[in-house]
C-alpha positions in Angstrom: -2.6 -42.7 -11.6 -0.3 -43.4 -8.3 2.2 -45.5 -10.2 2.8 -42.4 -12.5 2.9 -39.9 -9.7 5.1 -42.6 -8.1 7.4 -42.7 -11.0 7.8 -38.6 -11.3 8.1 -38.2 -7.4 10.8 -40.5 -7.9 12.9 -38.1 -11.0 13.8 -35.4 -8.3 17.3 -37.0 -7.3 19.1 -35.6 -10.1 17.9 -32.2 -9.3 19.2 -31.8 -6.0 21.7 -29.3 -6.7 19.3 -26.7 -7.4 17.2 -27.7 -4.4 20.2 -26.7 -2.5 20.9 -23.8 -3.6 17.6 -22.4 -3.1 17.3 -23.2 0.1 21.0 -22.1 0.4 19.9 -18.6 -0.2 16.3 -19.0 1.7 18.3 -19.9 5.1 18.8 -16.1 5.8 15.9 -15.0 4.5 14.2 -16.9 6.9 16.3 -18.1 9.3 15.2 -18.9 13.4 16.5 -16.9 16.0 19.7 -17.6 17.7 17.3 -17.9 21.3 16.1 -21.2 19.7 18.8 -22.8 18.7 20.9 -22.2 22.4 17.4 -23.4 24.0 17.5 -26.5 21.7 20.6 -27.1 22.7 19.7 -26.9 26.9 16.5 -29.1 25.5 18.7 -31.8 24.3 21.4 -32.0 27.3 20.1 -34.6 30.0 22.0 -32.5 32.4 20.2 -28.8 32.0 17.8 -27.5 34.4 14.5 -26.5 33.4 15.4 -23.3 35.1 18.2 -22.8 33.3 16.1 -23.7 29.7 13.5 -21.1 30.8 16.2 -18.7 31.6 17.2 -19.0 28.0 14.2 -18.8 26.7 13.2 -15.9 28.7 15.6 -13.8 26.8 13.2 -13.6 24.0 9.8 -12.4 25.2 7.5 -12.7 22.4 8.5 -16.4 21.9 8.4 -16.8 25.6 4.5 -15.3 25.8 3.5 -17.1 22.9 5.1 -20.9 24.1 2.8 -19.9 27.9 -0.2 -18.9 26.0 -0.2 -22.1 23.6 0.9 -24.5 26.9 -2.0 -23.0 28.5 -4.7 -22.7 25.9 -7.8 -25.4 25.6 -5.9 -26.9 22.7 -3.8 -28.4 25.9 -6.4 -28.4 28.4 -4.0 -28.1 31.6 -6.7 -28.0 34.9 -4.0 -25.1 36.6 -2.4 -22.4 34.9 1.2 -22.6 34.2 3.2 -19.5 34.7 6.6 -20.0 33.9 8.6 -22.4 30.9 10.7 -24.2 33.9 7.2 -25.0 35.0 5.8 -26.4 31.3 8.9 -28.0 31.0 8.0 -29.9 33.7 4.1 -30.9 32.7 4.6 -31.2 29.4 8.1 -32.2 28.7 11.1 -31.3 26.7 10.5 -32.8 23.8 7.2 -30.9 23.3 8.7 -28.0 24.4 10.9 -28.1 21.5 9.0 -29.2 18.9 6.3 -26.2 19.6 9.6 -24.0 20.0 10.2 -25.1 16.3 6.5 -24.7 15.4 6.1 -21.4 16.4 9.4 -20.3 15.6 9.1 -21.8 12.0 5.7 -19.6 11.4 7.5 -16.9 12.7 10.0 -17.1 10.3 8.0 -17.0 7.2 5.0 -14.8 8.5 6.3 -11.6 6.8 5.8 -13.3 3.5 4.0 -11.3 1.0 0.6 -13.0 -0.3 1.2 -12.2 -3.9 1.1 -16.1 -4.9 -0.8 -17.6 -2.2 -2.9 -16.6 0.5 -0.8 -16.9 3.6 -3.8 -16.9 5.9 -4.8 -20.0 4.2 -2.0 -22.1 4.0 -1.4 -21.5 7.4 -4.9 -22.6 7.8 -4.2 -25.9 6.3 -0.8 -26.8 8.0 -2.5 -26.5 10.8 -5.4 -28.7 10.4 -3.0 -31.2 9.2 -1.1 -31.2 12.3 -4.7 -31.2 14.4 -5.4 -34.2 12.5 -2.1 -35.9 13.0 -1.9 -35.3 16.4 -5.6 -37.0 16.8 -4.3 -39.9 14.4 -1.1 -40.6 16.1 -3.4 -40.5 19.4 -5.9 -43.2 18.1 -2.5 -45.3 17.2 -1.8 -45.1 20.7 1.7 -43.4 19.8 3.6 -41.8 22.7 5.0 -38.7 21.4 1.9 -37.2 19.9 2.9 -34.1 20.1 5.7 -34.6 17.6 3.1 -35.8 15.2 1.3 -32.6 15.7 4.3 -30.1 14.4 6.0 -32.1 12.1 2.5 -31.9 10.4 2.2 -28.2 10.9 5.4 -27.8 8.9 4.9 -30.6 6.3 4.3 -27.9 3.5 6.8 -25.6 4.7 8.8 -26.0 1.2 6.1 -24.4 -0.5 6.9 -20.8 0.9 10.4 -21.4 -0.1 9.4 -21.8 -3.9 7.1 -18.8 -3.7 9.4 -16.4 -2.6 12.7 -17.8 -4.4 10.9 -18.8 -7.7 7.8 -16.7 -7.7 7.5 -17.2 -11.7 7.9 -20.7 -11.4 5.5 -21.3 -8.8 3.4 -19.5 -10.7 3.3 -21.9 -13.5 3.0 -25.0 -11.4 0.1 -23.4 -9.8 -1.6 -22.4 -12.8 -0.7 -25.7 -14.5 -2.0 -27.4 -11.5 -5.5 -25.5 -11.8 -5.8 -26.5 -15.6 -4.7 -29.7 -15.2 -5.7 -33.2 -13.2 -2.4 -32.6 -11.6 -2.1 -32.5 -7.6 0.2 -29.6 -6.7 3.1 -31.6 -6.0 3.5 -33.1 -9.2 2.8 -29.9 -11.2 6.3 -28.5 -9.5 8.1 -31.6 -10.3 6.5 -30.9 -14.4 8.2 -27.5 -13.7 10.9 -27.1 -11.3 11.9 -31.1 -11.3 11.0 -31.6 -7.5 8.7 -30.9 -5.4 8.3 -28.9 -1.9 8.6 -31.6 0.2 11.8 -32.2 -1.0 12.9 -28.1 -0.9 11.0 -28.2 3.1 13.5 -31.4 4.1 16.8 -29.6 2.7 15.2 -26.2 4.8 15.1 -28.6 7.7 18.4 -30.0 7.4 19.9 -26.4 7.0 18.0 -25.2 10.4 19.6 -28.0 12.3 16.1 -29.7 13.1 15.4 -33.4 14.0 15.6 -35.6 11.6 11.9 -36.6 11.8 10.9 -33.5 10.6 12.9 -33.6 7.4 11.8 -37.3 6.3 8.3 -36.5 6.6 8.9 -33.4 4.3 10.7 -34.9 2.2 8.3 -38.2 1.8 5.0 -37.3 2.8 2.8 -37.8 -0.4 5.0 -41.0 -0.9 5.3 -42.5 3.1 6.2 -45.8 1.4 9.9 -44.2 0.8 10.5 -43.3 4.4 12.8 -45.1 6.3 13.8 -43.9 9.8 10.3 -42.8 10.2 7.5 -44.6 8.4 5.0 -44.0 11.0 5.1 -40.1 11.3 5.2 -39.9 7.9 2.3 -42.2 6.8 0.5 -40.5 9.9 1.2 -36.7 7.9 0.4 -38.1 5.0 -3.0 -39.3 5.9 -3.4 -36.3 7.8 -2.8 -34.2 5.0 -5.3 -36.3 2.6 -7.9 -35.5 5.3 -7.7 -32.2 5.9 -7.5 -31.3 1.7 -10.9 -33.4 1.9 -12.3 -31.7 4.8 -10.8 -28.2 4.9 -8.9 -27.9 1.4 -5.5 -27.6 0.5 -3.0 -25.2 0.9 -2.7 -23.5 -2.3 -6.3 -23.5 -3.5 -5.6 -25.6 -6.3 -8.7 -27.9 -6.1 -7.0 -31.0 -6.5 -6.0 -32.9 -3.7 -2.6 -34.6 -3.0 -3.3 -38.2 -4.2 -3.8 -41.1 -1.5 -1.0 -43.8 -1.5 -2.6 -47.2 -1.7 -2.8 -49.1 1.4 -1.9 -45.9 3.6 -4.7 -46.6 6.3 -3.8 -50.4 6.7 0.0 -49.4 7.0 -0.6 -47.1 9.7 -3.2 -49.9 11.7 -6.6 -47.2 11.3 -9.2 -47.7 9.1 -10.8 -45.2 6.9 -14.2 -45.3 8.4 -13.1 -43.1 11.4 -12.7 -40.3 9.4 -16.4 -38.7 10.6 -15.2 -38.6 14.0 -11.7 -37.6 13.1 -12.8 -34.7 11.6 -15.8 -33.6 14.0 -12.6 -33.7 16.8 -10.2 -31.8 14.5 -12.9 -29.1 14.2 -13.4 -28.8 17.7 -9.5 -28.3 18.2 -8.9 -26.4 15.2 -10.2 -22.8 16.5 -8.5 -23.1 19.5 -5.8 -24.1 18.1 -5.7 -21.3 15.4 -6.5 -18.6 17.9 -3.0 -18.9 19.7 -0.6 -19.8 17.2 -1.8 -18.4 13.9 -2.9 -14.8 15.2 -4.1 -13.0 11.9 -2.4 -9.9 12.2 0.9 -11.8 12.4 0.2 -13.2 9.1 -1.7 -10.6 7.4 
């Protein structure tokens, strides 16, 4: 079964034209904020004050509110309160500053989404979870930039939306063909569109100018084997994702679950038998989690 879903994950090449174009067209639809981009910009310069990034940042408010409230939520667990984004900046760092700049910003983008295909609550729901879980997996491999870990698997599935609300027909059919069939989701869009969302999410990626981390995993995680700058993230999603489809479901309601790639937990150095206590720590994160950065009327 994986050496066939191998093989057809494998076709999409020839189809990147199209994949282009439709995120082409799905840039201004949902597009980040010109705030972001300047503070990304101050985020990468080894020269820029955190004063000056939180000055920049401070020119949008309601990203501004929601960065403090995540930064000092129980998902963090900070002992004092921090007041300002010089200030987180400085306790948490730039890096994961600007990946939950992306984070947030991402959901932003796509929040006004009608739910006419898919339950938005949901699949919010599920990205996440998976990016609870790969946080707490890329902890137990004692990786540094955990953080990282946890957005790039908050936005693994982010191509979906873009098929939804480009090709709402289309996804349509997948999704019903994935329901009547064995067929994982990602494999009923490659029977229908010839590629799959992972590979629409990393040409969205690309387009917004994000790190290339974020685009790899995208692009290869329900096939981490193919990643090549960054194996490890990706395996680390893709296991994440695996877990939370067994534990909290997947994205689209489909019933099927994306399909394990052989080997995945000895690549990555864990072993499947944490999983209990994975998933009993995930749980305990995941509400506090949910409660600042997937507020329900946002996404209703």
């Amino acid at each position: 079964m994986y050496d066939q879903s191998l093989s057809k994950l494998a076709q999409q090449a020839r189809n990147m034209d199209d994949v282009r174009s439709l995120v082409k067209d799905s840039v201004e639809l949902a597009s980040l904020p010109a705030v972001v981009y300047r503070a990304l910009e101050l985020l990468d310069d080894v020269q820029a004050s955190a004063s000056g990034i939180g000055r920049v940042i401070g020119e949008d408010p309601a990203l501004t509110a929601r960065l403090l409230k995540i930064v000092n939520s129980a998902f963090y667990g900070f002992p004092s309160r921090i007041d300002t984004i010089s200030r987180a900046i400085t306790i948490i760092g730039t890096q994961e500053l600007t990946d939950l700049i992306l984070g947030t910003s991402a959901i932003d983008a796509f929040s006004k989404f009608p739910n006419r295909l898919i339950n938005m609550q949901r699949f919010w729901e599920h990205s996440l979870y998976t990016g609870v879980v790969s946080r707490i997996l890329a902890r137990r491999m004692h990786r540094p930039d955990a953080e990282r870990y946890f957005v790039t698997g908050l936005l693994h599935d982010i191509g979906t939306l873009v098929l939804y609300r480009k090709q709402p027909d289309l996804a349509c059919r997948a999704l019903q063909l994935a329901m009547e069939s064995t067929l994982p989701l990602e494999l009923a869009e490659v029977e229908v569109f010839g590629f799959h969302h992972g590979t629409v999410g990393a040409e969205l990626m690309q387009a917004w100018k994000l790190p290339a981390t974020f685009a790899e995993v995208s692009q290869h995680h329900h096939q981490p084997s193919a990643a090549e700058l960054y194996p490890m993230e990706t395996i680390t999603v893709h296991l994440a994702d695996i877990v939370t489809c067994m534990s909290h479901g997947t994205a689209s309601d489909t019933g099927e679950s994306a399909i394990l790639e052989p080997g995945a937990w000895e690549l990555a150095g864990l072993s499947p038998d944490i999983l209990e206590s994975v998933i009993a720590e995930a749980d305990a994160c995941f509400a506090e989690a949910s409660a600042v950065l997937l507020p329900r009327t946002r996404l209703a």
